[in-house]
C-alpha atoms as one frame of an Amber mdcrd trajectory, in Angstrom:
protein
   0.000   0.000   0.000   1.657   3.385  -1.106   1.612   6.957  -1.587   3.139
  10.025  -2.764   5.737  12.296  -0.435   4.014  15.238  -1.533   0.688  13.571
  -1.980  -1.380  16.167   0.306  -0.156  19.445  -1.816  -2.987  19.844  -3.708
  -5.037  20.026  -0.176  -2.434  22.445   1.339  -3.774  25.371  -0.114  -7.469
  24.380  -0.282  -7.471  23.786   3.620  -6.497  27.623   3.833  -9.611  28.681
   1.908 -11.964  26.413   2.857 -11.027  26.947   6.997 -11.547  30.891   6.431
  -8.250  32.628   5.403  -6.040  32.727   2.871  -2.671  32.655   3.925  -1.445
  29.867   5.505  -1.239  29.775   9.325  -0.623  26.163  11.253  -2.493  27.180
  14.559  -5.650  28.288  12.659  -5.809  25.077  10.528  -5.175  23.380  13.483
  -8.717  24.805  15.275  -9.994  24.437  11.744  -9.530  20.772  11.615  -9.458
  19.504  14.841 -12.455  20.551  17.500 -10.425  19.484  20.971  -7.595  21.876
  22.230  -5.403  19.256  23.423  -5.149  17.554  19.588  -4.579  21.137  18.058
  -1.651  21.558  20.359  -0.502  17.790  19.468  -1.081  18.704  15.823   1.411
  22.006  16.382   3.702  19.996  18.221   4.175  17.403  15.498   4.465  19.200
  12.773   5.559  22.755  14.131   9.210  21.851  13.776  11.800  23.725  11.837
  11.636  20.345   9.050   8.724  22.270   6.914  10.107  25.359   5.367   6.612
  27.203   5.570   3.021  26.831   7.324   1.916  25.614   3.499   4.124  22.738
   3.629   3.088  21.776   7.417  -0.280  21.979   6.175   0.448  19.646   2.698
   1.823  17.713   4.525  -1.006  16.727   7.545  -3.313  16.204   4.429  -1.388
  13.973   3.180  -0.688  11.918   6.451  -4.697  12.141   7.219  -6.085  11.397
   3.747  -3.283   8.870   2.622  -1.015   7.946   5.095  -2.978   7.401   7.980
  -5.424   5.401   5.875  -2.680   3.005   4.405  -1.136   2.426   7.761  -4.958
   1.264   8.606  -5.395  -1.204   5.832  -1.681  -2.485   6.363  -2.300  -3.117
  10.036  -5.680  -5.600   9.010  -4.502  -6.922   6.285  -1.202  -8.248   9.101
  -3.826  -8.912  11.448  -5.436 -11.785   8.742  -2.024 -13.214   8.233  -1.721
 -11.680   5.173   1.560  -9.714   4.222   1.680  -6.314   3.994   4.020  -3.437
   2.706   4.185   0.054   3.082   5.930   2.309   0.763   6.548   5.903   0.032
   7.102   7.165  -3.262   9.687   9.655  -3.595  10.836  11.181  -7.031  13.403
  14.324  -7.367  11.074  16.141 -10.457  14.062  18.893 -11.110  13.613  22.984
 -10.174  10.878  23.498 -12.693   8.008  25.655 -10.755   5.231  22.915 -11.056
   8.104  20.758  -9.265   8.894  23.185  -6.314   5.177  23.512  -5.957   3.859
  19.824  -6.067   6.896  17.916  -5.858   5.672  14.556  -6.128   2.350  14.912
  -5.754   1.288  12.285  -8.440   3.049  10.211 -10.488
C-alpha cells in the first residue's frame, strides 16, 4: 500500500480557503480541523518543527498523512492482522527545479 511524499499538496492550499483565510497559518488550521484543544496543540507539536520550510508545507503535509497515510497504515495493520503480508511504501521522485516541481513535488506520479 503506497503513496506520494508530496501527496497532500494539492489540499495544502485548499485547507487555507476552505477553513476561512487565505494565507497559511498552522495554529488556525489546526482549530480548523481539529475541535479538541489538546489535539490542536498535538497537531502544532508534530508538525511545528523547523523540518517544513513554511506553514503551506506543514499543512500539505497533515493532508497527506490524514487522507493517505494514515489510511494506508490502517489497511496495512488488518490486512497483518489476517495473516496476510503487507508493505508500506513511500514514493519519492526528485522532479528537477521546474516551478510545477517546487510547488507539487511529487504529488502524483
Amino acid at each position: 500500500v503506497g503513496s506520494n511524499k508530496d501527496g497532500g499538496a494539492y489540499f495544502g492550499p485548499m485547507a487555507s480557503i476552505l477553513g476561512g483565510g487565505v494565507t497559511p497559518n498552522l495554529t488556525k488550521f489546526s482549530e480548523w480541523i481539529l475541535p479538541r484543544h489538546e489535539d490542536q496543540k498535538r497537531l502544532i507539536q508534530l508538525y511545528g518543527t523547523p523540518d517544513f520550510e513554511s506553514d503551506l508545507r506543514r499543512q500539505d503535509r497533515i493532508m497527506r498523512d490524514v487522507l493517505f497515510e494514515c489510511p494506508n497504515r490502517a489497511i496495512a495493520r488488518l490486512w497483518e492482522e489476517a495473516g496476510l503480508p503487507a508493505y508500506l511504501y513511500v514514493f519519492s521522485f526528485d522532479f528537477g527545479r521546474t516551478r510545477r516541481a517546487k510547488a507539487l513535488g511529487d504529488a502524483h506520479a
